[in-house]
VEXDREN-2710 file (C-alpha; in Angstrom, 1 decimal):
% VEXDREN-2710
k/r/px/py/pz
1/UNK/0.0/0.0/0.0
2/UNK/1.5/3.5/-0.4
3/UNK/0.8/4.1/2.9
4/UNK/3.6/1.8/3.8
5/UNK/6.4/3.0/1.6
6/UNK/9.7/4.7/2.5
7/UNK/9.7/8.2/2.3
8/UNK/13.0/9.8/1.3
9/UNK/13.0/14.0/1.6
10/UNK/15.8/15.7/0.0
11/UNK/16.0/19.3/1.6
12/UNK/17.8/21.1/-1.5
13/UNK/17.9/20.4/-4.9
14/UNK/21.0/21.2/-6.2
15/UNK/23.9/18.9/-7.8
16/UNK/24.6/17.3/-4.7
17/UNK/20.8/16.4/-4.0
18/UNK/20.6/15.1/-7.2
19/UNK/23.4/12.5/-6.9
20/UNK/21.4/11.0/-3.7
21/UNK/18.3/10.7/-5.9
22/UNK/20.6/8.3/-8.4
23/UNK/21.1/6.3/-5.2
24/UNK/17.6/5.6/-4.5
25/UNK/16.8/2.8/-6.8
26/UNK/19.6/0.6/-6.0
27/UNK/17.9/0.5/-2.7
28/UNK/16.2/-2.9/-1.7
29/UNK/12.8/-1.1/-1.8
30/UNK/13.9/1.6/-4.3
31/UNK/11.0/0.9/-6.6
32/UNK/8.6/1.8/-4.7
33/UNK/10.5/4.6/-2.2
34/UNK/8.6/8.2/-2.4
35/UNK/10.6/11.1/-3.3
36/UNK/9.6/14.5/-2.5
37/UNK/12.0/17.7/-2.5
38/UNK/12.4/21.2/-0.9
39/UNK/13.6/24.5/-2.3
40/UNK/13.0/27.9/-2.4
41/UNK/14.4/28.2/-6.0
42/UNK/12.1/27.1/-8.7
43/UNK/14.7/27.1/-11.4
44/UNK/16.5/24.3/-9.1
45/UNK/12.6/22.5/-8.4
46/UNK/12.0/22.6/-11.8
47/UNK/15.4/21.2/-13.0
48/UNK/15.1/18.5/-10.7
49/UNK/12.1/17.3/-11.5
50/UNK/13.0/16.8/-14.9
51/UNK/15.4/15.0/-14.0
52/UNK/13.7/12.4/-11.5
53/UNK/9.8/12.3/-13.2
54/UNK/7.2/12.1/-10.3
55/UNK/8.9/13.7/-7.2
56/UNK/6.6/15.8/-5.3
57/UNK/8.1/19.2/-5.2
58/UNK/8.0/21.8/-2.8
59/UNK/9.3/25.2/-1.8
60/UNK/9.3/25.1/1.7
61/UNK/10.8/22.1/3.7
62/UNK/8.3/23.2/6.4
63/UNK/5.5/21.3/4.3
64/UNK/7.5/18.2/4.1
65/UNK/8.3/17.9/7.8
66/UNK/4.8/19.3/9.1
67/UNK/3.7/15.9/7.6
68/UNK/3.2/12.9/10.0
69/UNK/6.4/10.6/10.5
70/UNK/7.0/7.1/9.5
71/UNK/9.4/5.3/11.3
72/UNK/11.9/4.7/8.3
73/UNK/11.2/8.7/7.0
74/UNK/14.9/9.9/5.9
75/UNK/15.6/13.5/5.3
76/UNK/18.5/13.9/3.5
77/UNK/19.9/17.7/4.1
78/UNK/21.7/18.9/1.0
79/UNK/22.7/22.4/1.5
80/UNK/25.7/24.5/2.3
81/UNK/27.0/24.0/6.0
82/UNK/25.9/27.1/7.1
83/UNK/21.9/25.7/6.8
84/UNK/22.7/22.3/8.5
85/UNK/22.4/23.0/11.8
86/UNK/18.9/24.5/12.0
87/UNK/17.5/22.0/9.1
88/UNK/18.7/18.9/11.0
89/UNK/17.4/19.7/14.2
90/UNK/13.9/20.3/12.8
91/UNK/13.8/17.2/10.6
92/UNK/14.9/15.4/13.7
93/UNK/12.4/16.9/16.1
94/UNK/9.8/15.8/13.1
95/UNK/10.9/11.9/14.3
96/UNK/12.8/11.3/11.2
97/UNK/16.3/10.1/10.5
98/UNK/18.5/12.1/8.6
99/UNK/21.2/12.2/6.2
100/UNK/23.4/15.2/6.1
101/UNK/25.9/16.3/4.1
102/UNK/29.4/17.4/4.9
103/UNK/30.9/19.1/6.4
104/UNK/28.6/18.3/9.4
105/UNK/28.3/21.4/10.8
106/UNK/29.9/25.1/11.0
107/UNK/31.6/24.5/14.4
108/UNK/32.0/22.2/17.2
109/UNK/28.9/23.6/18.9
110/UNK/26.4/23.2/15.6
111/UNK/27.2/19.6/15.8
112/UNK/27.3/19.0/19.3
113/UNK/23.2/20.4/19.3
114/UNK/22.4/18.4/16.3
115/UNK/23.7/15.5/17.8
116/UNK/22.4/16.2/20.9
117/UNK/18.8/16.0/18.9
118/UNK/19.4/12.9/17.3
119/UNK/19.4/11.3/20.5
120/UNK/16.8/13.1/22.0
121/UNK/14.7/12.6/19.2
122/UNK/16.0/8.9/19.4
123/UNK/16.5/8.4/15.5
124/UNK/19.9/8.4/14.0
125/UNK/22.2/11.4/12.3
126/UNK/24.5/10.5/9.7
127/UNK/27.3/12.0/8.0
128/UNK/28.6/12.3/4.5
129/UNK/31.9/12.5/5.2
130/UNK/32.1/8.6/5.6
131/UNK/32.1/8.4/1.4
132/UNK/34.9/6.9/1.0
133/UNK/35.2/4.5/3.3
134/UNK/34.5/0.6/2.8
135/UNK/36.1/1.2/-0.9
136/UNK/37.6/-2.5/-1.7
137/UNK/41.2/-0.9/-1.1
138/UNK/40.9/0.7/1.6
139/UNK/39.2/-2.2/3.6
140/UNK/42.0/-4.1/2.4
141/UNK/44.3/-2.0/4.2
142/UNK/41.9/-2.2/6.8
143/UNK/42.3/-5.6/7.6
144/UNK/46.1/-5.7/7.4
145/UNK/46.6/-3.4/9.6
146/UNK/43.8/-4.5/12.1
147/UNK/45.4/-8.1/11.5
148/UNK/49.0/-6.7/12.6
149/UNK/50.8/-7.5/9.5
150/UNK/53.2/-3.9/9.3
151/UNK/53.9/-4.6/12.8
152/UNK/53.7/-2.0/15.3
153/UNK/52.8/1.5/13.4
154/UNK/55.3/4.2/13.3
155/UNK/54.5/7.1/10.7
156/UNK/50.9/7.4/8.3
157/UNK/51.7/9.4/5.5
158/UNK/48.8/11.1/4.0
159/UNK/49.2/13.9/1.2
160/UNK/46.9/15.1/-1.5
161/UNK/48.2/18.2/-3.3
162/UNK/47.0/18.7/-7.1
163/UNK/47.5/22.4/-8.8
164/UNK/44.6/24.0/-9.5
165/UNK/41.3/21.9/-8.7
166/UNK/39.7/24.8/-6.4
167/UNK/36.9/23.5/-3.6
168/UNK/34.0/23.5/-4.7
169/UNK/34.0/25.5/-8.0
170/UNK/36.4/23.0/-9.6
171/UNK/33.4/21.3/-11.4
172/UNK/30.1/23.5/-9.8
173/UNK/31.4/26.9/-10.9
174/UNK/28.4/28.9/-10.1
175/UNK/28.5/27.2/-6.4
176/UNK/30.4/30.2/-5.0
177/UNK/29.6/29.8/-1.5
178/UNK/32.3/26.8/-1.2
179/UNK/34.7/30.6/-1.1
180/UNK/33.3/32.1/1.6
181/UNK/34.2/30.8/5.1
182/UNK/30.5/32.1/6.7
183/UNK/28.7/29.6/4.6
184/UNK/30.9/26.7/3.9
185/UNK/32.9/27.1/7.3
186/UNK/36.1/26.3/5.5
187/UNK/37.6/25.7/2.3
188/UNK/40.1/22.6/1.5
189/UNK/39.5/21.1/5.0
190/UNK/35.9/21.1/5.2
191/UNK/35.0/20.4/1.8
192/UNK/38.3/17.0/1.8
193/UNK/39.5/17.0/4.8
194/UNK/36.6/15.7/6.3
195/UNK/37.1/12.6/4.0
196/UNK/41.0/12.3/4.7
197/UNK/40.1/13.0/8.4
198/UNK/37.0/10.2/8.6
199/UNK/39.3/7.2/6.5
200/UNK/42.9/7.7/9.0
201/UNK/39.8/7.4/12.4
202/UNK/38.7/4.3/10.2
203/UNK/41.6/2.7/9.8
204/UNK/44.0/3.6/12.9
205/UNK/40.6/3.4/15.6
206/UNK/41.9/6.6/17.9
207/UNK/40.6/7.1/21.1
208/UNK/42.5/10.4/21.0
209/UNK/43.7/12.7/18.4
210/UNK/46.6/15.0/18.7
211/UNK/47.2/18.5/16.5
212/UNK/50.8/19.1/17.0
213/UNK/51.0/21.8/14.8
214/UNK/49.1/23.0/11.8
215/UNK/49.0/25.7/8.9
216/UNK/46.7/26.7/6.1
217/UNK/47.0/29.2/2.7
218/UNK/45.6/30.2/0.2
219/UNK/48.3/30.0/-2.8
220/UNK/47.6/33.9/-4.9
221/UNK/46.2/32.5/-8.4
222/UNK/44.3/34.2/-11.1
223/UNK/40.6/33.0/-10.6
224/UNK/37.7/34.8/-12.6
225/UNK/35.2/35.1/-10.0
226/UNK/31.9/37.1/-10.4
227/UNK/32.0/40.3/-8.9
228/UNK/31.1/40.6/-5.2
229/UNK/32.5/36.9/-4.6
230/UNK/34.1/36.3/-0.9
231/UNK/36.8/34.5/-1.3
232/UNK/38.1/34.0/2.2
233/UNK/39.1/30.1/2.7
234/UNK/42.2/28.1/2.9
235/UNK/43.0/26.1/-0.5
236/UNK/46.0/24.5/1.1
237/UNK/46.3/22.6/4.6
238/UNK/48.9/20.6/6.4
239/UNK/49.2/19.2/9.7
240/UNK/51.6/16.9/12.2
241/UNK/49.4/14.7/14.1
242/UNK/48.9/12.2/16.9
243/UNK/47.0/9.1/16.9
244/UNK/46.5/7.5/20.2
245/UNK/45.5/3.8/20.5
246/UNK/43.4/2.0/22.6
247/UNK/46.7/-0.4/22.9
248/UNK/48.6/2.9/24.4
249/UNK/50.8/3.1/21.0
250/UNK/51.1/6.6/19.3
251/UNK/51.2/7.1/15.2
252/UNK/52.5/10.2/13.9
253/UNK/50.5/11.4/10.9
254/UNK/51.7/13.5/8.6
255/UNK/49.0/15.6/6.8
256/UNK/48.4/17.9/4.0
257/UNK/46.0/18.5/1.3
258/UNK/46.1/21.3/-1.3
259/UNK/43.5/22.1/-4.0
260/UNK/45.7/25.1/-5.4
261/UNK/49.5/24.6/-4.7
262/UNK/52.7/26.2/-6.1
263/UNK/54.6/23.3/-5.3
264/UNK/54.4/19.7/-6.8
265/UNK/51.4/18.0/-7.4
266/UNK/51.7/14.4/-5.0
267/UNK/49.5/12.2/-3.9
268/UNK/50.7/9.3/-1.1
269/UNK/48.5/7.9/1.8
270/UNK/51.0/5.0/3.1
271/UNK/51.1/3.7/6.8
272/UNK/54.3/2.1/7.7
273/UNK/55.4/0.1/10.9
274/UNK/58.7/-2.1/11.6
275/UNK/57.6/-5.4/9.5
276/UNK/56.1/-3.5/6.4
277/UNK/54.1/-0.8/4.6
278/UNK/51.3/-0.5/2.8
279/UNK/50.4/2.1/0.2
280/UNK/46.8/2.7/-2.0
281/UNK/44.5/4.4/-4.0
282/UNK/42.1/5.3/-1.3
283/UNK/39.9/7.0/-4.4
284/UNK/38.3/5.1/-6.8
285/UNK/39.1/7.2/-9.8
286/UNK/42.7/7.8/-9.1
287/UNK/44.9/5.0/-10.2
288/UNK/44.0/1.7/-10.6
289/UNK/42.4/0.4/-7.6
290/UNK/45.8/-1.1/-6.2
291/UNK/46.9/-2.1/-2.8
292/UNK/50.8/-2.3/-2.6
293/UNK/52.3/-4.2/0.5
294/UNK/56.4/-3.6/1.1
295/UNK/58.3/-6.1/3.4
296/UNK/61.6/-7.3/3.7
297/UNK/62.5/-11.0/2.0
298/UNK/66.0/-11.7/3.3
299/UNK/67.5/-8.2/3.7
300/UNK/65.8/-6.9/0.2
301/UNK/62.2/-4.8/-0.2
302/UNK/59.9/-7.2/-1.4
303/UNK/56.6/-5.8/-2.5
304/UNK/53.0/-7.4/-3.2
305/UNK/50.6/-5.5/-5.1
306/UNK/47.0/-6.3/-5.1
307/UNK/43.5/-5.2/-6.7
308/UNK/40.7/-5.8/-4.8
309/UNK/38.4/-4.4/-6.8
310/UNK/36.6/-1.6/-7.7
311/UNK/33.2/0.0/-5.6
312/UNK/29.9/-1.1/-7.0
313/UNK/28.5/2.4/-6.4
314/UNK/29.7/5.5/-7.5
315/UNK/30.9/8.2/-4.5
316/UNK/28.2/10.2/-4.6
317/UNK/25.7/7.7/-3.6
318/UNK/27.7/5.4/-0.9
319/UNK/26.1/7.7/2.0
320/UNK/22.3/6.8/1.5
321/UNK/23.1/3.7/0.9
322/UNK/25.2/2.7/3.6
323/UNK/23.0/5.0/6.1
324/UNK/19.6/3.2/4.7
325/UNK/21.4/-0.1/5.6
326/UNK/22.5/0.7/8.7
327/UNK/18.6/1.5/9.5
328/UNK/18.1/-2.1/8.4
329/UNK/20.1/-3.3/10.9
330/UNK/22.7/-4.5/8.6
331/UNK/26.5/-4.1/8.5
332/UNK/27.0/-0.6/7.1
333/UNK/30.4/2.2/6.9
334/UNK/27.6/4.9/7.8
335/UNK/29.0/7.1/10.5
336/UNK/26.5/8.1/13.0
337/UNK/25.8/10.2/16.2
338/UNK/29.0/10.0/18.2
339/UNK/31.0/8.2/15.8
340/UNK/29.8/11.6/13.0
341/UNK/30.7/14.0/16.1
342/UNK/34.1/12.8/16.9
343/UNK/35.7/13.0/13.7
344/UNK/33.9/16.9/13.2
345/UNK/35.6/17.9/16.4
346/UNK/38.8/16.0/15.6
347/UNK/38.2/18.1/11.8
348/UNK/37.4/21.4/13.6
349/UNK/40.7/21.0/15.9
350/UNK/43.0/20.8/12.9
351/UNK/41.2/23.6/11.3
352/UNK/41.0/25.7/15.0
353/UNK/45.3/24.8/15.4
354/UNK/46.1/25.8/11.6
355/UNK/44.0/29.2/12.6
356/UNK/45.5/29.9/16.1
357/UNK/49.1/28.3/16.3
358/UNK/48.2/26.3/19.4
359/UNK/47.8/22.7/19.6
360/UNK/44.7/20.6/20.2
361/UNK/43.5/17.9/21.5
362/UNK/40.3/15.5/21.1
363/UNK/39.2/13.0/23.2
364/UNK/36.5/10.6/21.5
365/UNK/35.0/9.7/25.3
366/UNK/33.9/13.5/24.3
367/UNK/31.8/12.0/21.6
END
């Protein structure tokens, strides 16, 4: 009966919005999952609907969660940052779960509220920035280092720097908020970092972060910009880090990430320790999905590569999907609630050091 179907509410209806929409029918239930959408710009209602036939379309997410709730209801909140805070803690209070996207929220105290409603509310907050985890690679790596193959950890490496690929405007040009640090909270950081950030918690399991030290620039290259554009965030970011183990061992992580660089473009994520390293492609459209394991075979480097394989589902739609499973009760990389809150503080502390000079510290019994 209609009555019982899964509801899906996309608040937004821009690019982003539109990718979780391509998500829906590979859904168990996707056939029969209703689709409605929220905006305040009708060019963007009326482009979406072409796109996706038969989704109800609204201009005020107040009518959407003013409705009823069913118990599987997920809102899906696909604005800029600066919206998420006030949008999620409605669509909770409406008894729905919901699906936002990243970077969480503008600062430790947004998130900490929205949170704070999930559980109140007792549904479940998710966050995008887990969209790149459970790639075939990376759990992979994963499992070696979980299985204690490298041996005790001494140094991650993890360095993304590529010339000119600004955030944000590097393929949605007209999305000029992704420049201004009062809506997006953050440039290279907040728009990557909260994926680099999300996969090293993944993989090293921290029960404390350290920010040793940290910087941020932005690199001075010619970018045509409408007039009037605020263009106030970092486009490069590096850090020296601490990750504490629940074992009591330390791994230093070095850290950058640079969407506009003067310097050579590099990318490496590598964790070593005193039996081996491993190296990857941690995204599934750089390289060619390999795994590459380094030992030593009788006094020479002796390396392994793998391919696990590539992701069934393209980046874009991992987060509904692995969120709507989690719902299910079924194994799932969705982050949520405390697991969501820790790696925003532990992405708000690197920001917070790069701003201030000082070092930070996150604690994820604060979660």
């Amino acid at each position: 009966m209609p009555g019982d179907r899964q509801r899906i509410y996309l608040i937004g209806a821009g690019y982003i919005a539109r990718e979780h929409a391509l998500a829906i029918p590979m859904l168990p239930n996707g056939a029969t999952v209703e689709l409605a959408v929220a905006d305040p710009d009708p060019a963007a209602l009326a482009s979406f609907t072409e796109r996706f036939p038969g989704t109800r379309a609204v201009a005020d997410a107040e009518e959407l969660l003013a409705e009823p709730a069913r118990p599987d209801d997920i809102v899906i909140v696909a604005t800029p940052p600066f919206l998420h805070r006030d949008l999620t803690i409605r669509a909770l209070a409406s008894g729905r779960h919901v699906l936002c996207e990243k970077p969480l929220a503008m600062d430790v105290g947004e998130a900490e509220a929205m949170v704070a409603a999930a559980r109140g509310a007792r549904r479940s907050l998710a966050d995008c920035s887990s969209r790149f985890l459970g790639l075939p690679t990376t759990s992979m790596v994963r499992e070696i280092v979980a299985a204690g193959d490298l041996g005790p950890l001494t140094q991650v490496t993890f360095v993304h720097r590529v010339h000119r690929f600004r955030t944000g405007i590097d393929f949605m040009p007209g999305s000029t908020w992704f420049l201004d640090s009062r809506r997006s909270g953050g440039g290279v950081l907040m728009d990557w970092g909260c994926y680099d950030l999300t996969t090293l918690i993944d993989l090293l399991r921290p029960v404390r972060v350290d920010v040793a030290t940290a910087w941020s620039v932005n690199p001075e290259t010619a970018l045509d910009l409408p007039p009037g554009v605020v263009f106030d965030t970092d486009q490069q970011i590096g850090a020296s880090l601490v990750f504490h183990r629940a074992d009591g061992s330390r791994v230093p992580v070095i850290y950058e990430r640079a969407a506009a660089t003067h310097g050579g473009e590099r990318q490496i994520v590598e964790i070593e320790g005193l039996r081996g390293a491993v190296r990857w492609d941690w995204l599934d459209w750089v390289g060619d999905g390999r795994v590459t394991v380094t030992t030593d075979r009788d006094g020479q480097p002796a390396e392994s590569t793998h391919h696990p394989g590539r992701p069934v589902a393209a980046a874009h739609q991992r987060p509904l999907l692995a969120f709507a499973a989690r719902l299910r009760g079924e194994p799932s990389e969705s982050i949520v609630d405390g697991q969501a809150l820790f790696s925003f503080r532990c992405l708000r502390a690197l920001q917070d050091a790069a701003t201030t000079g000082q070092p930070r510290s996150v604690e994820s019994g604060d979660s």
